[in-house]
N, C-alpha and C positions, 0 to 999 in steps of 0.2 A: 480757429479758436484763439479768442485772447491770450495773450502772453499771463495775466493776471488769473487767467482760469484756471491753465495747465497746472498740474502738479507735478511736483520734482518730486522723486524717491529715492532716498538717501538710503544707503544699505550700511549698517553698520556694525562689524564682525568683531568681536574683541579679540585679541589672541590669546592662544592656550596657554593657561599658566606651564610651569616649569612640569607639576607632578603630570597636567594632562597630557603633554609631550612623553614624559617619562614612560606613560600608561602603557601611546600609543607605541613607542618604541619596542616597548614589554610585548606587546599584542603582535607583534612582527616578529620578532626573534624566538620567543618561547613559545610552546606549547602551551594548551588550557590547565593541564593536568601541573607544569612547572609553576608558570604562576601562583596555581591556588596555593602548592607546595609553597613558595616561598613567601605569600602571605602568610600561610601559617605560620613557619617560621618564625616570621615578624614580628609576629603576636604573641607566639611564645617568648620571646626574648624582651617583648615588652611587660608581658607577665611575671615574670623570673625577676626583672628589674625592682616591679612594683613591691614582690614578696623580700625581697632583699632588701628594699627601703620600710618596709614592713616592720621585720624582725629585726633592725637597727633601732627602728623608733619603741620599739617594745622591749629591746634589751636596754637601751637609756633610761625607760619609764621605769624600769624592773631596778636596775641599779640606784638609781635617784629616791624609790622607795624605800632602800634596805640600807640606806646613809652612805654607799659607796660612792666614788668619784667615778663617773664615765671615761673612760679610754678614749683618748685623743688618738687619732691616726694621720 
C-alpha cells in the first residue's frame, strides 16, 4: 500500500478538568450514600446563601421605600 493511501489515526484524549479528577477521587474514598449526603449539603448552603442575599435585597427595598437610609456593614 502506498505511503499516500495509509491512514494515520491520531487519538486525541483531553485531560480531566480539575472538578472531574475531584469526582473521581470522591468515587474512591466515599461511599454512594456520602457523596449524595455531601451534595446535598452543598446545596443547601447554596440555598441558605441565595435566601440570605434575598432577604438583604428586600430589607434595602423595604427601607429605601419608607425613606429610611440602609445600614451599611
Amino acid at each position: 500500500m502506498p505511503a499516500a493511501a495509509a491512514s494515520t489515526h491520531v487519538r486525541v484524549s483531553a485531560l480531566p478538568s480539575v472538578t472531574d479528577a475531584l469526582r473521581a477521587v470522591e468515587s474512591l474514598v466515599l461511599g454512594s450514600g456520602q457523596r449524595t449526603a455531601r451534595r446535598n449539603a452543598w446545596t443547601s448552603v447554596l440555598e441558605d446563601r441565595r435566601r440570605a442575599k434575598d432577604r438583604t435585597e428586600a430589607q434595602d427595598l423595604l427601607e429605601a421605600a419608607s425613606g429610611r437610609t440602609s445600614r451599611a456593614t
